[in-house]
PAGUFI-712551 format. One record per residue (C-alpha): x, y, z; residue in three letters. Coordinates in steps of 0.2 Angstrom, whole numbers, padded with zeros to 4 digits, always signed. Each point is the difference from the previous one (the first is absolute). Layout:
// residues N
XYZALA
...
// end
This chain:
// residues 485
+0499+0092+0224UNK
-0009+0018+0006UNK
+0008+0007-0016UNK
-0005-0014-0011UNK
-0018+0001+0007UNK
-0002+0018-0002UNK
+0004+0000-0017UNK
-0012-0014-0006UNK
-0013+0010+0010UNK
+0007+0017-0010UNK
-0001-0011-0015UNK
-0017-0007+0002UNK
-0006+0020+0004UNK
+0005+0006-0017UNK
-0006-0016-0008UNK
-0017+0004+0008UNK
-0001+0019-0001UNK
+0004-0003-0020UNK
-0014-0016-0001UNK
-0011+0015+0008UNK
+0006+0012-0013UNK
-0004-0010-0015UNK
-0016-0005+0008UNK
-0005+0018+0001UNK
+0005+0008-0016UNK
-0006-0017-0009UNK
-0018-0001+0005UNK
-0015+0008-0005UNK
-0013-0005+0014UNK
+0005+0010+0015UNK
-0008-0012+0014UNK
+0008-0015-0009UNK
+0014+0009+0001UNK
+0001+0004+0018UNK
-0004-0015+0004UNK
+0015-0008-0007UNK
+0009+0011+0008UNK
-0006-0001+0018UNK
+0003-0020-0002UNK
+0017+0004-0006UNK
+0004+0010+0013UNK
-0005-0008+0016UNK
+0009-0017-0006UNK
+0017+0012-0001UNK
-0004+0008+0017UNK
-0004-0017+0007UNK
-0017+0006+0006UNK
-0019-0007+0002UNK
-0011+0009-0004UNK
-0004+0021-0007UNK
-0013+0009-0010UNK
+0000+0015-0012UNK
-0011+0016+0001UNK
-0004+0010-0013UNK
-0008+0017+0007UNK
-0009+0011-0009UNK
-0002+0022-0001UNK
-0016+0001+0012UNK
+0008-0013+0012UNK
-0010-0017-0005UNK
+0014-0015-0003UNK
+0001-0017-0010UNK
+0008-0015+0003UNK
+0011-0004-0014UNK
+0010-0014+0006UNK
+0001-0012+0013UNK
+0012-0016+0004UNK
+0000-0013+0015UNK
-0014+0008+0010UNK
-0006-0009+0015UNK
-0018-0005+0002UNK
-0006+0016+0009UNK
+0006+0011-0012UNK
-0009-0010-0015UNK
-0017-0001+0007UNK
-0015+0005-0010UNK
+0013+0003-0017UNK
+0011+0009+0011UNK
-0013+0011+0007UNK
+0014+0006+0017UNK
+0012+0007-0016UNK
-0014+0006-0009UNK
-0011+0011+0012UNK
+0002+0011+0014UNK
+0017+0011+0003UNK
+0014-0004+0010UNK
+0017+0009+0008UNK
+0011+0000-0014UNK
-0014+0006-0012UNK
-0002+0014+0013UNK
+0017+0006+0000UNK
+0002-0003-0019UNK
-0016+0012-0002UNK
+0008+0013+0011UNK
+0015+0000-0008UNK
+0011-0009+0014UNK
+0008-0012-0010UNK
+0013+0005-0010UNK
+0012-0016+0002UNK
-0003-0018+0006UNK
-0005-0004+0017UNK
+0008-0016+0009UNK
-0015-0007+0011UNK
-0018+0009+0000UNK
-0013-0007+0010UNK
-0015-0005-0011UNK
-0017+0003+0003UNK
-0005-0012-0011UNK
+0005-0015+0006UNK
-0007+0007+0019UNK
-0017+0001-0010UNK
-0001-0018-0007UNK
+0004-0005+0018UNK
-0012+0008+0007UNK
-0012-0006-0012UNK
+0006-0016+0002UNK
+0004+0000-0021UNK
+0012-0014+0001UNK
+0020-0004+0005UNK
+0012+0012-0002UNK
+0014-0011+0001UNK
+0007+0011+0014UNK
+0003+0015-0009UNK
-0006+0016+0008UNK
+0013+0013-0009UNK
+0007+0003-0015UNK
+0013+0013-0010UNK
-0008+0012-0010UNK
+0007+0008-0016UNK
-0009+0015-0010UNK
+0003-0001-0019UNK
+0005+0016-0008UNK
+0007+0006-0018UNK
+0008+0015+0003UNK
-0011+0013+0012UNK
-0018-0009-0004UNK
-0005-0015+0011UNK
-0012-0014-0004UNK
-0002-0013+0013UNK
+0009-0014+0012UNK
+0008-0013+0000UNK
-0002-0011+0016UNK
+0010-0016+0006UNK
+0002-0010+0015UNK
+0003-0017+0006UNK
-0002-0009+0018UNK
+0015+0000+0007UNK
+0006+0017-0010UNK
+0003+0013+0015UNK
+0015+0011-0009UNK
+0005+0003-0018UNK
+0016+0005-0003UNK
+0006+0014-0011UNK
+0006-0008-0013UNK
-0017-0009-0001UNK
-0008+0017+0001UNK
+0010+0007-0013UNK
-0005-0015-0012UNK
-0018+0001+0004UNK
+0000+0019-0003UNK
+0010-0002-0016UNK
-0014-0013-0008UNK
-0011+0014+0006UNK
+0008+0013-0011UNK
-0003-0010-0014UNK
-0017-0005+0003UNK
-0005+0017+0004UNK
+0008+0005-0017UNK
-0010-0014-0009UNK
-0015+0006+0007UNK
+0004+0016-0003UNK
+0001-0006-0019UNK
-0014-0010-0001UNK
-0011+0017+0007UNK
+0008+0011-0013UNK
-0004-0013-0013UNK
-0021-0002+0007UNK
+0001+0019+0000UNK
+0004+0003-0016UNK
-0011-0015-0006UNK
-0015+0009+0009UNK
+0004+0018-0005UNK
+0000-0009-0020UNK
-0014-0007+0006UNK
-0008+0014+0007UNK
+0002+0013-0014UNK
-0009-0013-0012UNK
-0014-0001+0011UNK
+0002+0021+0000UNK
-0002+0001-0018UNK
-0012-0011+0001UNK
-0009+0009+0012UNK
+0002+0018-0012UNK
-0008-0009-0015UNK
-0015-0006+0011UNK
+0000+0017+0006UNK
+0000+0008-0017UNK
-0011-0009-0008UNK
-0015+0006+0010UNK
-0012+0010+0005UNK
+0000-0007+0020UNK
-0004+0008+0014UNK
+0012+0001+0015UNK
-0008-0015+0010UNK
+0002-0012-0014UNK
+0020+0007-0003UNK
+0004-0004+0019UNK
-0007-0015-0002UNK
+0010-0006-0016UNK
+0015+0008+0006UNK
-0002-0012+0018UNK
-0002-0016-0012UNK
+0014+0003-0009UNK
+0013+0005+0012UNK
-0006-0010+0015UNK
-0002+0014+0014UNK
-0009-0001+0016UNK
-0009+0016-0005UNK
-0002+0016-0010UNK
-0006+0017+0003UNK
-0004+0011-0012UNK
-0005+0019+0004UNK
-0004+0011-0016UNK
-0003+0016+0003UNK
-0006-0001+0017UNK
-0011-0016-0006UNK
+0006-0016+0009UNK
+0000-0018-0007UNK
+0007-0014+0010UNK
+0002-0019-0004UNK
+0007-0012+0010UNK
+0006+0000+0019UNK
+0004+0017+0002UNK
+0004+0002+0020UNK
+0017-0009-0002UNK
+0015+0011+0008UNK
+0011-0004-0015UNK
-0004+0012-0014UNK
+0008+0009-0013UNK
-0008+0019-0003UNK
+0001+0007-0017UNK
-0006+0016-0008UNK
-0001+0006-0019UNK
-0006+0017-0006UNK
-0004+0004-0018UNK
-0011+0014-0007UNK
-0017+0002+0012UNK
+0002-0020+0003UNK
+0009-0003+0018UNK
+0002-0018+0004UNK
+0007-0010+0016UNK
+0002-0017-0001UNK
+0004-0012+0017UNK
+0005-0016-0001UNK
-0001-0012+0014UNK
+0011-0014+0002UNK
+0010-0012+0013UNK
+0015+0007-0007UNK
+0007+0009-0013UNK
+0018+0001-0011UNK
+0008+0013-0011UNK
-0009-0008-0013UNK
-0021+0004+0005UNK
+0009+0017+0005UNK
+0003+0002-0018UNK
-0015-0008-0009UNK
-0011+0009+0013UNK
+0008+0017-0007UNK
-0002-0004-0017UNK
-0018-0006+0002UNK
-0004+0013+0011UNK
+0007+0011-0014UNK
-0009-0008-0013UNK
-0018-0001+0005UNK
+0002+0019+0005UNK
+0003+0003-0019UNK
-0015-0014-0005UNK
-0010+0011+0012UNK
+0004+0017-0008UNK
-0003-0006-0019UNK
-0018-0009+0008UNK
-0004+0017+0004UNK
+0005+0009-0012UNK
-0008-0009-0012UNK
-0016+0002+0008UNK
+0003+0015+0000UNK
+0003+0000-0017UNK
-0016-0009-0004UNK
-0010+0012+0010UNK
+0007+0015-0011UNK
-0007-0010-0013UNK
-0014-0003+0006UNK
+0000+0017+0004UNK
+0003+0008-0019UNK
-0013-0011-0008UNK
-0014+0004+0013UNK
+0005+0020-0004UNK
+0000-0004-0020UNK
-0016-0009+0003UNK
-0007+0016+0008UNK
+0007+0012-0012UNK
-0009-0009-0013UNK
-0016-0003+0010UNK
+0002+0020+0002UNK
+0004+0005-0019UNK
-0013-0011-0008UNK
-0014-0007+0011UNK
-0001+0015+0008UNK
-0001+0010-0012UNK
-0014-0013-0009UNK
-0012+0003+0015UNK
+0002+0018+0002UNK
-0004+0003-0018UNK
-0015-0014+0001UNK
-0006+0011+0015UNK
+0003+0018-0008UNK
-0009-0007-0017UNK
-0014-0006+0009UNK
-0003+0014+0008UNK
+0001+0011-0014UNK
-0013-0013-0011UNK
-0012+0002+0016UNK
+0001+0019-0001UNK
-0005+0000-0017UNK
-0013-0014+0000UNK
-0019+0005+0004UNK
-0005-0019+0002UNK
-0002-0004+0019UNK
+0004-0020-0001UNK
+0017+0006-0011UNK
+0001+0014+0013UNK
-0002-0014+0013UNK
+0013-0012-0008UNK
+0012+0011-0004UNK
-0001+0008+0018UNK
+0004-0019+0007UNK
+0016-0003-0014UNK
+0007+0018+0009UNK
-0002-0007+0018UNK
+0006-0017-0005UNK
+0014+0006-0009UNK
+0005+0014+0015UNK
-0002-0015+0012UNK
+0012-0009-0013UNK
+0012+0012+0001UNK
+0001+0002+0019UNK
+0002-0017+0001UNK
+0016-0001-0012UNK
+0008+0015+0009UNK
+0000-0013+0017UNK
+0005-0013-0011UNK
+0017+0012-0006UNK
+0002+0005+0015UNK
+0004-0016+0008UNK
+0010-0006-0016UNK
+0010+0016+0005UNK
+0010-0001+0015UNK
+0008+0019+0002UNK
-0011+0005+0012UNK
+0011-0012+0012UNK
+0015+0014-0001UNK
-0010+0014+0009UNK
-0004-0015+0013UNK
-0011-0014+0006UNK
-0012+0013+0008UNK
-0001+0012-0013UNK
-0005-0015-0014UNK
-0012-0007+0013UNK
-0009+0016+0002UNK
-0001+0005-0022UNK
-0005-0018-0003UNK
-0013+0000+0010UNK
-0005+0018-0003UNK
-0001-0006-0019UNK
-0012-0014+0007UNK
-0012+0013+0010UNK
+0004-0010+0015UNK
+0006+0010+0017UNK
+0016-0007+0008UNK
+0008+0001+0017UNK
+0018-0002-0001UNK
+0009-0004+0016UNK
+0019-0004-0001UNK
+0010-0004+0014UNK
+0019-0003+0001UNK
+0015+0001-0014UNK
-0005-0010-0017UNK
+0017-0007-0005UNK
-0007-0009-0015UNK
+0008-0009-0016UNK
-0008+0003-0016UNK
-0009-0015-0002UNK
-0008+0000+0018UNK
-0005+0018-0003UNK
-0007-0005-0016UNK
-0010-0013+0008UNK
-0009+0010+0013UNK
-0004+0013-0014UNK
-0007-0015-0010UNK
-0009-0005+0015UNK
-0008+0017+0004UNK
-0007+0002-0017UNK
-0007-0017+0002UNK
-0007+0004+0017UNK
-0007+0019-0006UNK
-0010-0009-0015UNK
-0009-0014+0010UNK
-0005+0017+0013UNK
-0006+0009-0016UNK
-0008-0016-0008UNK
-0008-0012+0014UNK
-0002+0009+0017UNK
-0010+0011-0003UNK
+0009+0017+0009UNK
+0010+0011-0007UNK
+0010+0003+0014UNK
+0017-0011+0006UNK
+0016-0002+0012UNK
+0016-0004-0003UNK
+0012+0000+0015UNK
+0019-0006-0003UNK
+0011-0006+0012UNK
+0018+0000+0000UNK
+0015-0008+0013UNK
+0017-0004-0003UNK
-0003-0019-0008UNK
-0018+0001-0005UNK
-0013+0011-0009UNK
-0020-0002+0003UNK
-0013+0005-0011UNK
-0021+0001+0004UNK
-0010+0005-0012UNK
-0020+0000+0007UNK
-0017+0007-0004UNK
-0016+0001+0011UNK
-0010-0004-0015UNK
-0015-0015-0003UNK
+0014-0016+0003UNK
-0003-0016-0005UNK
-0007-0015+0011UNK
+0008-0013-0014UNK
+0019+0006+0005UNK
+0007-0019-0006UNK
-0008+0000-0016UNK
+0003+0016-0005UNK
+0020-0002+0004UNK
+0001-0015-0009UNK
-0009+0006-0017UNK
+0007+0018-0002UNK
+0014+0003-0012UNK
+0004+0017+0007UNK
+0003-0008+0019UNK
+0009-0016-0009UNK
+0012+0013-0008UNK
+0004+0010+0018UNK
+0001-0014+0008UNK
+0012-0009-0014UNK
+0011+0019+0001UNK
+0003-0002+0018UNK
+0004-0017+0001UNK
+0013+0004-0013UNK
+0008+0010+0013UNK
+0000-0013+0014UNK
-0014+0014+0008UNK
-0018-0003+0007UNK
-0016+0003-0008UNK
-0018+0001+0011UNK
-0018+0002-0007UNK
-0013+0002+0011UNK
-0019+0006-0004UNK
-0014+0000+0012UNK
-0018+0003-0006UNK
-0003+0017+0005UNK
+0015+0006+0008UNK
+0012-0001-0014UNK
+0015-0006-0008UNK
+0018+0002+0009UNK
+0016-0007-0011UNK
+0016-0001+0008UNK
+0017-0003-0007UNK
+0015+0000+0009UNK
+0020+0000-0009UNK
+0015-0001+0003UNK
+0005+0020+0002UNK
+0017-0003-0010UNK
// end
C-alpha cells in the first residue's frame, strides 16, 4: 500500500511540475501567470496559504501572487505583504539564502497581531524559498499553513524545483521588458537627436526636453564650467558622464531611482551627441562672427578708398578756392565747407575704426587707450587678473567700450574717463565711468537710447549683466560683468 501510495504521489508530482511547466512557458502575463502557479502548487503540497515576492535592484518588493491568506494578512488590500520588511526579506537582501528554508518566523503576521489586523488562522511561520535562474536572484516564495511545523525533503525539493522554473520565467519575461524598453528607449533617443538638431536651444531648454522624453528624476548639465539643472538633482542615484570635443567640454548627470545597462548606454550616446551639437553651435558662431567680421572690414576699406578720399579732396579744394578768392563772404563759406568737411572726416576715421576690430590683437588695453586717444578723450585703464576670453565676449566688451568712450566724448561734458576690468577664475567685470554733468532723468534716458539698448542686448546675449547709472552732476558709471570663459 506504502509503495502504491508513493507512486501516486510521484505521479501526481510530475503531473503538477509539468501543469506548471506549460503554465510557464504558455503565458504572456507574468502575474497571471504566477498566480496559476502558486494555486497549483499549494493544492499538490497540501498547503493553506503562501505569497510571492518579487524584489526589485534598490531593495523595494512587489507582491505578485497570493492564495488562501487569512484575514490579517489581507487587510487594507494586503497592506502586511505589501509594506514594511520582514526576516526572510533581510536574509534574502544579504545574500543568506541560497536554498529553501523549512520554518522561518514571520514578522509579518506578529505585526497584524499587534495591530490587531485580523485572524491569522494560527499561523505564525512559514517556509521560505528564494527564486533564482542561475546566479541572479529575484524574490520569494512564502507558504505556510496552521498546523504545518516541518517540511520534509522531498516537499523541499519540489517547492524549490517550481522555483527554478519560476525564477527562469521571470528571468524571461525581464529580458523580454528589457529589450522592449531598450527598443523603446532608442526611438525616444533618436527622437531626442532630431529635437536636438533641429534647433537653436539653449542648454536649459535641452535638459528640459531631454527629462520629458526619457522620464528622469533630474538632469544636470555643466557646459564649460556653466551649470544647468532640471529636475530633482540631490538624489544619490546618479549616472556621471563627460564628452570633450574641440574647445566644447560637456558633463552630463543624470539622476534617477535606478538605472540599467540600457540609460548607461543612451546616457553615453547623448552625452556624446549634445558635446558635438555644442561644438557645431559654436563653431557656427564663430563662423557668423568672421562674417560678420569680413564685411565690417570691407565696409571700412570702402569707407576709406572712397568716402575718405571725397572729404579730403572737398577739404583740400576748398581751401585752395579760399586762398584764391578776395571776397570775404566766399572767404567765409569756403573757410566753413573746410572745417565742416575736416570734422567730417574725423568723424568717419572713428566710424572705420570701430568697423575695424584688429586693434583687439595687440589687446583690450592697448584698443581702449587709441580709440579713445582718436576721440580726444583721456582714459585710465586699470585691469586686474588673467582675461581668459572667447572671441565673441572679447568682441563685446570692445563693442561696449567704443559705445561707452562716444557717449564721454558726446554727452558728458569732460574729456576725461575710467575703465577698470576685473578678472577671477568664473567671471569678468567691467566699469566704465565719468565725473562729467550726469543726468537726473537716468529711467528715461535708459529706455530711449539705442546705443545702451544695443549694450545691454550684446551682454544679455551672453547670459552677462549690464548696469547704467547717471547722477546729475556726478557722472555716469556702466558696469558689465561676464562670464570670463
Amino acid at each position: 500500500m506504502d509503495q502504491q501510495n508513493h507512486f501516486v504521489q510521484a505521479k501526481n508530482v510530475r503531473e503538477t511540475l509539468r501543469i506548471i511547466s506549460m503554465t510557464l512557458n504558455e503565458g504572456n502575463d507574468l502575474k497571471n501567470m504566477l498566480q496559476s502557479v502558486l494555486e497549483r502548487l499549494l493544492q499538490a503540497v497540501k498547503l493553506e496559504c503562501g505569497w510571492i515576492f518579487l524584489i526589485h535592484e534598490e531593495g523595494k518588493h512587489s507582491l505578485f501572487a497570493s492564495y488562501g491568506l487569512p484575514e490579517g494578512l489581507m487587510y487594507k488590500e494586503n497592506l502586511p505583504l505589501c509594506d514594511g520588511g520582514c526576516w526572510c526579506k533581510d536574509k534574502y537582501l544579504a545574500g543568506h539564502l541560497k536554498k529553501a528554508v523549512n520554518i522561518m518566523e514571520c514578522r509579518r503576521l506578529e505585526r497584524v497581531k499587534v495591530g490587531n489586523f485580523g485572524a491569522t488562522n494560527g499561523i505564525s511561520h512559514h517556509a521560505t524559498i528564494p527564486i533564482f535562474a542561475g546566479e541572479e536572484s529575484f524574490g520569494l516564495m512564502n507558504v505556510a499553513s496552521p498546523s504545518k511545523t516541518h517540511f520534509s525533503e522531498e516537499e523541499l525539493d519540489l517547492l524549490e524545483t517550481v522555483a527554478y522554473q519560476v525564477g527562469a520565467t521571470v528571468k524571461r519575461f525581464k529580458l523580454f521588458e528589457q529589450e522592449q524598453r531598450r527598443s523603446n528607449l532608442l526611438t525616444t533617443l533618436g527622437t531626442c537627436l532630431s529635437m536636438i538638431q533641429k534647433g537653436d536651444k539653449e542648454p536649459f531648454e535641452l535638459a528640459a526636453m531631454i527629462l520629458r522624453l526619457f522620464n528622469w528624476k533630474g538632469i544636470s548639465i555643466s557646459l564649460n564650467g556653466q551649470f544647468t539643472e532640471v529636475g530633482e538633482c540631490n538624489r544619490r542615484q546618479k549616472v556621471v558622464q563627460k564628452a570633450i570635443f574641440g574647445e566644447t567640454r560637456l558633463k552630463v548627470t543624470i539622476f534617477h531611482e535606478v538605472f540599467d545597462e540600457v540609460d548607461h548606454y543612451l546616457i553615453e550616446q547623448l552625452t556624446h551627441y549634445l558635446c558635438l551639437y555644442f561644438e557645431k553651435e559654436r563653431l557656427n558662431e564663430q563662423r557668423k562672427e568672421l562674417a560678420r567680421l569680413d564685411e565690417r572690414n570691407r565696409l571700412a576699406r570702402d569707407l576709406h578708398d572712397s568716402v575718405n578720399q571725397m572729404l579730403f579732396s572737398l577739404s583740400l579744394t576748398a581751401k585752395g578756392a579760399q586762398l584764391r578768392t578776395k571776397e570775404v563772404e566766399t572767404k567765409e563759406t569756403l573757410g566753413q565747407i573746410q572745417v565742416l568737411s575736416q570734422e567730417a572726416l574725423k568723424e568717419l576715421k572713428q566710424l572705420i575704426y570701430q568697423l575695424r576690430s584688429e586693434e583687439l590683437q595687440e589687446g583690450m588695453t592697448s584698443a581702449i587707450k587709441h580709440y579713445a586717444s582718436l576721440l580726444g578723450v583721456t582714459v585710465h585703464v586699470n585691469v586686474k587678473g588673467i582675461l581668459t576670453l572667447s572671441k565673441s565676449s572679447e568682441e563685446c566688451l570692445w563693442r561696449i567700450a567704443q559705445e561707452a568712450l562716444n557717449n564721454v566724448k558726446k554727452h558728458s561734458g569732460v574729456l576725461e574717463a575710467f575703465v577698470e576690468i576685473e578678472a577671477s577664475k568664473e567671471e569678468l567685470m567691467m566699469k566704465i565711468r565719468d565725473h562729467g554733468c550726469g543726468t537726473k532723468e537716468t529711467e528715461y534716458i535708459h529706455s530711449r537710447s539705442i546705443g545702451i539698448h544695443g549694450m545691454r542686448e550684446r551682454v544679455e546675449a551672453l547670459k552677462g549683466t549690464f548696469t547704467w547709472e547717471s547722477k546729475e552732476n556726478i557722472g555716469t558709471t556702466l558696469t558689465v560683468v561676464i562670464s570670463n570663459q
